[in-house]
N, C-alpha and C positions, 0 to 999 in steps of 0.2 A: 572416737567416742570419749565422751569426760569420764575420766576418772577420778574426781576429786571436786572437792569445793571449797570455796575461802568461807569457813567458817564466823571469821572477826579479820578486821581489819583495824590496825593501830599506828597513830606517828607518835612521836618523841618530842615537843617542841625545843624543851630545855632536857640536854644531857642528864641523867641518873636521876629527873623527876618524873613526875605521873606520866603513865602513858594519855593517849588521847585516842577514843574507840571511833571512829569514819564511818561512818556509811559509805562513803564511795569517794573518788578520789582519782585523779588526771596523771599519769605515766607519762612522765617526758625521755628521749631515748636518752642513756648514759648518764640519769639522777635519780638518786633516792626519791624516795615516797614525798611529796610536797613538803617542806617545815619541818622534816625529820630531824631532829637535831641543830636545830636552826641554832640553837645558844646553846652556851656553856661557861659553867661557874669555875674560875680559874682557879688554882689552890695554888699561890705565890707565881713567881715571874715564870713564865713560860715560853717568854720570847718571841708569844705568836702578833703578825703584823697582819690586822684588819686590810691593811692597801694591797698585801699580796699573801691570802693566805694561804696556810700548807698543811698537810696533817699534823697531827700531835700526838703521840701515844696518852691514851685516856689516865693515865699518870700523872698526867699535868694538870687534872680536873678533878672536881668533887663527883665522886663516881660511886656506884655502891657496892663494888668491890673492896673497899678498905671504909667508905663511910656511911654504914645500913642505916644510920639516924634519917638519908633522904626519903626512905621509902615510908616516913612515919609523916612527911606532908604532903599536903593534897594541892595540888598545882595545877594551875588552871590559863590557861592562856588566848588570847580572842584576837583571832591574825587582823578585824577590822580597826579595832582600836591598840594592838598593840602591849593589850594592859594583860602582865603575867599577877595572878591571886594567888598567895599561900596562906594555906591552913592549917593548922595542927590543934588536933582535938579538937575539932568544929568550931574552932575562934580563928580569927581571920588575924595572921599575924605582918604579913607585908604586899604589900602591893604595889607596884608603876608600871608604866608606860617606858615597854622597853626602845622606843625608838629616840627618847629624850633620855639627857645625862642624868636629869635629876629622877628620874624612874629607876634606871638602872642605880644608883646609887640607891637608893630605897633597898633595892636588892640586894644590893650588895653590904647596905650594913644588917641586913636582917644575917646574914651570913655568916656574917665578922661573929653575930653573937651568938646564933644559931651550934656554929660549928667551929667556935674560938680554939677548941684543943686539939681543931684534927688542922688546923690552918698552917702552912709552911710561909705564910703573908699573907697580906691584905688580899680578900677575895676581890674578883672582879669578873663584871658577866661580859663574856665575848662575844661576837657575832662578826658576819662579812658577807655580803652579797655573794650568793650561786655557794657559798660554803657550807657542809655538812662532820659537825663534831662527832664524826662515827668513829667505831673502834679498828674498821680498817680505811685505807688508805684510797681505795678508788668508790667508788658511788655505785652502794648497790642496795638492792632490797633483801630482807632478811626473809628467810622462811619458815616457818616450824610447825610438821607434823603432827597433830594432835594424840594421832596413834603411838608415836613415839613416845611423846609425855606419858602417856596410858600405861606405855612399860616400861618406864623409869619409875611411876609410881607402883607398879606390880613391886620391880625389883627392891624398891627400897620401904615398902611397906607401910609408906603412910602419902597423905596426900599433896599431892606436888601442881601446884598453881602455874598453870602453862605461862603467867605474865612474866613468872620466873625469869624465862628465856628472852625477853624483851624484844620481841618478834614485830614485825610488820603487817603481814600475811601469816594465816593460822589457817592450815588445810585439816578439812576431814575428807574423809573416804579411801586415802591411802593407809596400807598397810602399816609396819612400825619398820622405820629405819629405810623406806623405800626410797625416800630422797638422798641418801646416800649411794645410790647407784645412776643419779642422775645426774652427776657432774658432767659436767659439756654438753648437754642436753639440754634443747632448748621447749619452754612451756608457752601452751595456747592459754590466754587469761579473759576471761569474758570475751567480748565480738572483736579486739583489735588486737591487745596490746601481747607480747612475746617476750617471753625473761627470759635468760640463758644461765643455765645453774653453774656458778662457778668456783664453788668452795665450801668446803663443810666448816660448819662454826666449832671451832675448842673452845669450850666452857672455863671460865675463873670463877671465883667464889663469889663473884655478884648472883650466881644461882643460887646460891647456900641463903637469902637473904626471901624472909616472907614478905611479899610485896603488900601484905593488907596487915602485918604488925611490928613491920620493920624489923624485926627479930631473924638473927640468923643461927634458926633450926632445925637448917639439913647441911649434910654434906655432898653435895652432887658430884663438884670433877670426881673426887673420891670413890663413889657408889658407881659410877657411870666408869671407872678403869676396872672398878671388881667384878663388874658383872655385862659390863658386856665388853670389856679391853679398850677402851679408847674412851675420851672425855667429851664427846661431840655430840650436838643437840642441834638441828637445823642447819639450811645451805643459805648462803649466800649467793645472791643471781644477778645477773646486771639489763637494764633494759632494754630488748633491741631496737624494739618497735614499740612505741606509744600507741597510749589509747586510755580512754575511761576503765577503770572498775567498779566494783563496789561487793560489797558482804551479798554474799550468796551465788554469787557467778561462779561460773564453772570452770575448770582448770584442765589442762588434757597434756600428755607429753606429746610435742610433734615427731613423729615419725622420721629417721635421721636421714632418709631419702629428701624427703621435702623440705627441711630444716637444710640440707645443701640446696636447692633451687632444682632437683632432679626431678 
């Protein structure tokens, strides 16, 4: 039986900018959400080689863990043409076509100026085919209980924006914290596709950061060791089995008989 539903479904295209809200969206086995993290704005030499590339701790990158000023533009990106728009304060401040040098360079000096005192060098936007600039190292989908946010917002007593958590998949109908007990356990997601939960997410202070005033006005890791012992907000799952989704499909834990082939 389902017990849950994807509430909102989001990708990332450029690291620590706006989300992008999906209607629906194609599960390939062992990758991220289509364009998740497609790029990322380098903050000095990182060493990373487009020919072979490799993870990078989000360290290396304009993140909004140490840079909240990202969450105050409005990013916008269109996979037909390639053209990434930034906004700020409803003025359109840069724009190109990330698949030409000179787009990316557009970008990259809106950057330079944008975010000249937090820069360690000359910013530059990365990218590389089948690559995803996620915060871990193998290709997974993120998940985050809405029930959970509900009592992180209980506990700390004001309101807590689930974009907060910078999630993929936003389930309601489960309890709070119930994805926490479903690590190695694998999920039915609409008619095909099958996640396998493989890690609880620890929280940094890119949660502490209001996604709608870029202003960083809570303390979550913090709130989230006092009151419930651990810093953790959402799993991490990897794909088994592809297949379409989309906002509103239903979610179910498979039963660990069948999830072995018994």
């Amino acid at each position: 039986m389902p017990d849950g539903t994807i509430e909102a479904l989001y990708r990332y295209p450029v690291k620590g900018l706006t989300p992008e809200r999906l209607a629906r969206t194609r599960l390939a086995v062992g990758e991220t959400i289509p364009g998740d993290r497609r790029y990322a704005v380098e903050n000095g030499p990182s060493g990373f080689d487009p020919a072979a590339p490799a993870y990078l701790a989000k360290t290396h990158f304009l993140m909004l863990m140490r840079n909240e000023r990202l969450a105050r533009l409005d990013a916008r990106y269109d996979d037909a043409s390639h053209v990434l728009t930034l906004r700020h304060e409803g003025r359109e401040v840069a724009r190109g076509d990330l698949s030409t040098p000179e787009g990316r360079r557009a970008i990259e000096d809106f950057f330079a100026r944008y975010s000249a005192d937090e820069l360690r060098g000359a910013p530059r936007l990365l990218a590389a085919e089948g690559h995803s600039f996620s915060d871990v190292a193998r290709k997974v989908v993120s998940i985050i209980n809405l029930a959970s946010v509900a009592a992180i917002e209980t506990a700390v007593g004001a309101p807590v924006h689930p974009l907060r958590f910078r999630g993929n998949l936003y389930l309601a109908g489960w309890p709070a914290w119930r994805e926490f007990d479903l690590v190695e356990r694998e999920l039915a997601v609409g008619r095909e596709a099958r996640l396998k939960v493989v890690k609880r997410i620890v929280r940094c202070a890119a949660t502490n950061v209001d996604p709608d005033t870029g202003m960083r006005d809570l303390a979550l890791p913090k709130s989230l060791m006092q009151s419930f012992g651990h810093m953790d907000c959402g799993v991490y799952a990897e794909v088994m089995t592809g297949g379409e989704i989309a906002a509103g499909d239903s979610i179910s834990v498979v039963p660990e008989r069948a999830a072995l082939g018994v």
